[in-house]
N, C-alpha and C positions, 0 to 999 in steps of 0.2 A: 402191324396191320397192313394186307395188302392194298392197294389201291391203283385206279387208275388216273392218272394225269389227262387229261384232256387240253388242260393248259397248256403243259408242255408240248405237246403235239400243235397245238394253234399257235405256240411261239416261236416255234421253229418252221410253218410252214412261210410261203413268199411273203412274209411282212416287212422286210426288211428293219427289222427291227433288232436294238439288241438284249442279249439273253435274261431274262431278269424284267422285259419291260411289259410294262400292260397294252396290247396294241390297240390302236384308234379304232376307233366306230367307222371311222372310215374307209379304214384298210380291210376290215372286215365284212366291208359292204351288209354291217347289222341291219337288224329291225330295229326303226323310227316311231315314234309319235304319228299319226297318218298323219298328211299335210293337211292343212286349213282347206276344204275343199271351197267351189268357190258357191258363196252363200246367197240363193235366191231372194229379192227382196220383201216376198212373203214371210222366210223363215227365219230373215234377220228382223223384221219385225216384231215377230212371234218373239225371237228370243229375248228383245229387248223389254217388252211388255212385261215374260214371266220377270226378266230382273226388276224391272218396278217394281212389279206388285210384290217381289220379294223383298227388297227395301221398305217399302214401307210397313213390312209386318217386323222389320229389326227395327225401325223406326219407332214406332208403338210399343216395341219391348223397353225402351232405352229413356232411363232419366235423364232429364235435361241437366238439371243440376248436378248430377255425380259423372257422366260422359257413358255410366253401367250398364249394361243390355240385360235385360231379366233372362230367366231361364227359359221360360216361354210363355204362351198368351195362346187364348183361345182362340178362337177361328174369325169372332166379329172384333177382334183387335180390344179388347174391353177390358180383361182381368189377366194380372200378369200373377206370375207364379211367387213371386215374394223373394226370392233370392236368387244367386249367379255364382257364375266361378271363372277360376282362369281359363276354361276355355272358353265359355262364354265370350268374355271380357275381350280376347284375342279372335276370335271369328268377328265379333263386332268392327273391330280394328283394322282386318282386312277387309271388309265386307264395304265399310266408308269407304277405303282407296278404290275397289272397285266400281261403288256406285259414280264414284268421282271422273274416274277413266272412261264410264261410260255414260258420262253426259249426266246422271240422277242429278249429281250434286254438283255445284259451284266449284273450285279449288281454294276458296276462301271456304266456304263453308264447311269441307272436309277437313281443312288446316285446324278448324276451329273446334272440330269434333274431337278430332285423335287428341288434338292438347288439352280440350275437357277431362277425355277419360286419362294421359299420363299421368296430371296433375292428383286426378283422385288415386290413381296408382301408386304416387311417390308419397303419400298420405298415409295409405292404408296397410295397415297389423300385416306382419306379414315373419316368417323365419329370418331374422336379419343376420345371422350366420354365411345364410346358404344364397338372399337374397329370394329367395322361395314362398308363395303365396299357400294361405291356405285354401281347400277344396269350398268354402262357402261363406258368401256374404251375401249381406244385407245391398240389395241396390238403389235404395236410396241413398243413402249415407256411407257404403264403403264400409262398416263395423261388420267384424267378425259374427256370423251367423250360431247363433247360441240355441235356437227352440226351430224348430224346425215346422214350419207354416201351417203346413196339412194337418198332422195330428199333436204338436207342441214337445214333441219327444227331444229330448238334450241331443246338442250335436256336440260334440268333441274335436275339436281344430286337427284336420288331417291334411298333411302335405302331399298331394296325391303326384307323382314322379309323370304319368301320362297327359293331366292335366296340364302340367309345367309346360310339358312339351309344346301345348300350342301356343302358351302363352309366348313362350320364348320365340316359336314360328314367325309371331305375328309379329313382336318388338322387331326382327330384325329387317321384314317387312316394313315395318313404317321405316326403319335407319336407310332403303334403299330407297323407298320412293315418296318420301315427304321430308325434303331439305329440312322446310323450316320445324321441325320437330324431332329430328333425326339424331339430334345431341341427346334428348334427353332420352328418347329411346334406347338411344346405344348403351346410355348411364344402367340405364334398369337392365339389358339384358347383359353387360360388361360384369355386374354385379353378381350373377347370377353360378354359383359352383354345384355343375350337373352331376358331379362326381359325388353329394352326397348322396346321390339314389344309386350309386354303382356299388357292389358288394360281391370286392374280389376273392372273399373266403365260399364263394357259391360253388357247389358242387364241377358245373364245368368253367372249368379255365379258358381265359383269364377273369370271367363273372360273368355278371349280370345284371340288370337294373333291380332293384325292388318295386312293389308297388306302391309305397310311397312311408311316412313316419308319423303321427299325432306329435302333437307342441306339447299336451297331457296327456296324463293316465288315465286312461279310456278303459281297465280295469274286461281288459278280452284277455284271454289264454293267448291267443296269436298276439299277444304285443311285446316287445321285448324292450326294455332300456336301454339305453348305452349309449356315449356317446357318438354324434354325428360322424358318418363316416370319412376316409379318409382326410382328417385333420383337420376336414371344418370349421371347428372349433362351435364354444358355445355350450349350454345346458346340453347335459342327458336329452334324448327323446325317444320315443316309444316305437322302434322299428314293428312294423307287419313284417313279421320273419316268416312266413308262410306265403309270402305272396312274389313268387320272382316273375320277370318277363321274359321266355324262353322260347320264344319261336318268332323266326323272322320273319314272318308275313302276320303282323302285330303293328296296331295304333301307335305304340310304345317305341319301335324305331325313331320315332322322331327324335326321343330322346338323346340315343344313344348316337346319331348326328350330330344334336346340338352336340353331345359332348367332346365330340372327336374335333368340331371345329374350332371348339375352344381348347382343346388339347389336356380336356381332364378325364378323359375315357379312352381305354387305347382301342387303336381301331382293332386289335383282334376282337374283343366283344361283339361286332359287327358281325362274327363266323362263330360266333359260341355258341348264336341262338341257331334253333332247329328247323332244318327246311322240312323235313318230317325224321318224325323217329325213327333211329337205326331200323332198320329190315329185322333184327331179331328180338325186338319187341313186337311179339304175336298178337298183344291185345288191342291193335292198332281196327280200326274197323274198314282200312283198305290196305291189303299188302303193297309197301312202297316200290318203285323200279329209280334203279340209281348208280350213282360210282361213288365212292370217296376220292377225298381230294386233301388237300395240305394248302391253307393260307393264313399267315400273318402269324404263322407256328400252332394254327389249330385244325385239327383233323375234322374234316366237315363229309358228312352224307350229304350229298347232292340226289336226292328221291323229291319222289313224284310220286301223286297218286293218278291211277287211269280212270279218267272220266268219258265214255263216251268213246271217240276217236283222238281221244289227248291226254298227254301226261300233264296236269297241274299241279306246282307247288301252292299245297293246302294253308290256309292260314288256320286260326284256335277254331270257328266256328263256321268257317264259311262265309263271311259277309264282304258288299264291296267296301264296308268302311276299311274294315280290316286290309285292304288290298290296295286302296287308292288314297283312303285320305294323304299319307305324308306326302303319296305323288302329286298332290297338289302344288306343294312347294319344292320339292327335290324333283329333279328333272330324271328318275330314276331310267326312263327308257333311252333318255340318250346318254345319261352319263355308266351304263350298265346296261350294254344292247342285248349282251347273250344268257342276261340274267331277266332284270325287269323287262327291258325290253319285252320279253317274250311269255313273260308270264303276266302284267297285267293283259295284253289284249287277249289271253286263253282266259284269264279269269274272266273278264267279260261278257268273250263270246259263251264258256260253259252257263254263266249266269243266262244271258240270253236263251241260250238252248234249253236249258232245264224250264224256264216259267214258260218259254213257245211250244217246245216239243216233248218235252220227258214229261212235266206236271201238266199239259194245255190251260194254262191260267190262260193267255191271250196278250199277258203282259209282262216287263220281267224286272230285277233291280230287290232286290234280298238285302238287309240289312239293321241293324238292333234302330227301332223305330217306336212311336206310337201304337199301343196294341188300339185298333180302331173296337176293340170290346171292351174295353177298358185298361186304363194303365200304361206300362211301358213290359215292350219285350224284346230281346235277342231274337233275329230274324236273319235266313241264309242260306247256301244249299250244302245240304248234308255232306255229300261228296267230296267237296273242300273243303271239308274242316277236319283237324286234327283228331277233335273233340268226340270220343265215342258217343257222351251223349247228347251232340249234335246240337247245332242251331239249326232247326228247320222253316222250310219257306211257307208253311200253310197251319191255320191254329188246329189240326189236328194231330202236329207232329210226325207227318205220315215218313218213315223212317224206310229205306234204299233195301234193309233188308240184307246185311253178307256182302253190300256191293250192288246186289241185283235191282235193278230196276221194280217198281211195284204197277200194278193194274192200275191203281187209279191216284190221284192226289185230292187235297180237301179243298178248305177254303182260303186259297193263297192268299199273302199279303205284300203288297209291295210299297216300296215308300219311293218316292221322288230323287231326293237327295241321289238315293244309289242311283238311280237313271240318270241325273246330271253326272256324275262321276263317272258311268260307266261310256255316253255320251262322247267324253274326250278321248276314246278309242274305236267307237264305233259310231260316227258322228248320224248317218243317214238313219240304222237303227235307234238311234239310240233318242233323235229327234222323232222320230215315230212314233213310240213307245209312247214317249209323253205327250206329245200331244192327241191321243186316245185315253192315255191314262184322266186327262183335263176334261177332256170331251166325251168320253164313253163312260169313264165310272164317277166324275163330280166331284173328282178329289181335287177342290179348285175354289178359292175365296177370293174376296177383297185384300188380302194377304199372300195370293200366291197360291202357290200347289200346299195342300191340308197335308197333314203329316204323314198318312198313311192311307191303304185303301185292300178290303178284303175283296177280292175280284170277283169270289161267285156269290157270297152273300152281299152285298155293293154296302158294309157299313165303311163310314169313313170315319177318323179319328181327325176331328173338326178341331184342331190346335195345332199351333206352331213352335216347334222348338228353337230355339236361335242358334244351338249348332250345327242342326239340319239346315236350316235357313242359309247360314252362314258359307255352307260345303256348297249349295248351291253359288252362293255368288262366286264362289272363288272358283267353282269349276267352269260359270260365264264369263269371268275375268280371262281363264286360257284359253275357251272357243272362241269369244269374240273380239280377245285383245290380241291375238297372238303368243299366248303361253307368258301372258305378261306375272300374273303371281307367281311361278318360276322363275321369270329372270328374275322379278325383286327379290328374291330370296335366293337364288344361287349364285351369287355375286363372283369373284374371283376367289375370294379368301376362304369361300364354304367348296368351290370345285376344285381349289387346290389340295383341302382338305379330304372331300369325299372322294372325287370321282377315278384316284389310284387305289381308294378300295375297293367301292363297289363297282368300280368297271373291273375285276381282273375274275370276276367268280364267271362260270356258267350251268345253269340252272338245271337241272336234268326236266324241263320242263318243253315238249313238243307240241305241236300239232296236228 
């Protein structure tokens, strides 16, 4: 297979570096993080109030007695949703340290929280193999979630491989910045073998994650038995053998992090997944622009889809979760300038451009959210996503069309969360954005920004999720802390791990 090297060519130009080595961000004079511009005391005000009001709608999610954050709560803080899960449980987890950092809480009273909810932690049913929580519990109590609230229907105890992810995010979070809880933290996430979602017989080498395994027989066609992978040990369980995580600009990377920092996933997995599909899969619904490359002994396409006046590396749907959450904790744009670096703030900005200028919504921020008509839905811009049948930005699905641009768009929906994410790259837009979204469409409680909002019919989905909630503090933890939930979580021992891998790629992704 031919390829082009561009690495090679960047290591051999003036870096004085030697042959073999990944050169500094430095030496590269890469794209950074924008620096902290300097914050008027109207807008630090503003920001500080949305974290309040965002705190206390986690706060109202959260039993006192179990330390558990529900899944979410209405809009008047009143009626919580009846059950949680490990990410739940882990946005809670950082969301304390944040409010803590910035003045909400006491540092006794946050000490006091995190060690509520470990202790219900080290309590509670869980894959004791693998150290691995299941996808649902009860937050009262911590018991595994058996009847499911809404309509009573059987859950089946599933170990969801994405959800782990932030649980694990968040453990190593409290191990960096809460001393006195930091032991037991580090127990539950030391505990923890990311290796049994990895599955090195996946079609590309060296694997892939799954998306996660049941404890029972859940009695689906997709469930396969067999024992936990790579030598876990323990009972048979019920693999989702249909379900892999195969593209790099996925929630799911987190995973495949933790893994590498624990050294139970090799860092080629990192290059296995896809920046987009080869160029000669025709059924792609944007033809990709790209080079191959060679890292960590896997053959990787470096493609782009054209958006506009930019090449972006597309994630599955288009959305900014997809794009930003892990950046909340890996410092991806400076430890990987000519990769991430350069593809979150084109995600961004493309996100911006399509809800200003391509849709004229008036607002922008795309993401799987509260359908404000009811329910929940996958939400994003088509463009970016892998996904022929697209997550789209407006509930009319109004679809690009070949690529091409359409006359008109429907009723856009945008959710908050992706405007604080997107925020930590475009900090002046990005504060604009929402405070119009607050003040012009009402998507706005006594709990903060409402989950979502349709821009030209002005319905709002008047409830709070707590991992949306949560994405919000932890992306005010980096505007207004200084990139502080980064440092606590890219400590030495994750940058020595990560950042000789994912600094050495570069992304075929321009502007």
């Amino acid at each position: 297979m031919a390829r082009l090297t561009r690495r090679a060519l960047l290591a051999s130009a003036a870096l004085g570096a030697a042959a073999g080595a990944v050169p500094t961000a430095a030496a590269l004079a890469a794209p950074r993080i924008p620096a902290k511009p300097p914050v008027a005391d109207e807008r630090e005000r503003t920001l500080r109030r949305w974290a309040a009001d965002t705190w206390r709608s986690i706060d109202a999610m959260t039993q006192s007695a179990t330390g558990l954050v529900d899944d979410n709560i209405d809009g008047d803080l009143a009626r919580r949703g009846g059950h949680t899960s490990p990410t739940n449980i882990g946005g809670y987890l950082w969301s304390v340290l944040v409010a803590r950092d910035l003045g909400i809480l006491t540092p006794g009273h946050a000490r006091r929280r995190i060690s509520r909810t470990l202790r219900t932690l080290e309590t509670m049913e869980r894959h004791e193999p693998s150290g691995m929580y299941a996808n649902w519990y009860v937050p009262a109590d911590g018991s595994l979630l058996r009847t499911w609230p809404d309509d009573g229907t059987t859950v089946v105890p599933f170990v969801s491989s994405v959800d782990m992810g932030w649980l694990g995010a968040a453990l190593r979070v409290v191990a960096n910045a809460d001393p006195s809880n930091a032991k037991r933290a580090r127990a539950l996430l030391d505990g923890m073998r990311w290796d049994v979602f990895f599955d090195p017989d996946f079609t590309r080498s060296p694997g892939a994650s799954v998306g996660g395994f049941w404890l029972e027989d859940p009695s689906r066609p997709e469930a396969s038995k067999r024992p936990p992978l790579n030598g876990v040990g323990g009972p048979d369980v019920w693999y989702h053998i249909t379900h892999h995580y195969d593209t790099a600009i996925s929630e799911a990377r987190m995973v495949t992090y933790l893994g590498i920092i624990a050294g139970q996933i090799p860092a080629g997995a990192y290059f296995a997944t896809y920046r987009t599909f080869p160029p000669d899969w025709t059924w792609q619904e944007s033809a990709p622009q790209g080079e191959w490359d060679r890292y960590e002994g896997v053959d990787v396409y470096e493609g782009a889809y054209p958006y506009r006046d930019m090449l972006v590396v597309p994630g599955w749907g288009g959305s900014m979760f997809e794009e930003l959450m892990p950046d909340l904790f890996v410092p991806e744009a400076t430890w990987a300038p000519r990769s991430w670096g350069v593809n979150h703030a084109l995600h961004v900005r493309a996100q911006r451009e399509h809800g200003l200028d391509e849709a004229g919504y008036g607002y922008w921020g795309f993401s799987p959210c509260s359908n404000p008509a009811g329910g929940y839905r996958e939400y994003g811009v088509d463009a970016l996503g892998l996904n022929p049948e697209g997550y789209f930005s407006d509930q009319e699905r109004t679809d690009r069309r070949d690529g091409e641009p359409v006359p008109s768009y429907g009723d856009g929906v945008v959710t908050p969360h992706a405007g604080f994410l997107g925020m930590q790259y475009e900090p002046d837009a990005g504060y604009d954005n929402l405070v119009r979204i607050e003040q012009e469409l009402g998507c706005y409680g006594p709990g903060g920004f409402y989950d979502a909002a349709a821009t030209r019919s002005g319905q709002i989905a008047r409830r709070h999720l707590s991992l949306d909630q949560s994405m919000i503090m932890g992306a005010l933890g980096n505007i207004l802390r200084g990139d502080r939930v980064r440092t606590w979580f890219g400590d030495a021992e994750a940058r020595a791990a990560l950042e000789p891998v994912i600094g050495q790629e570069e992304f075929g992704a321009r502007g």
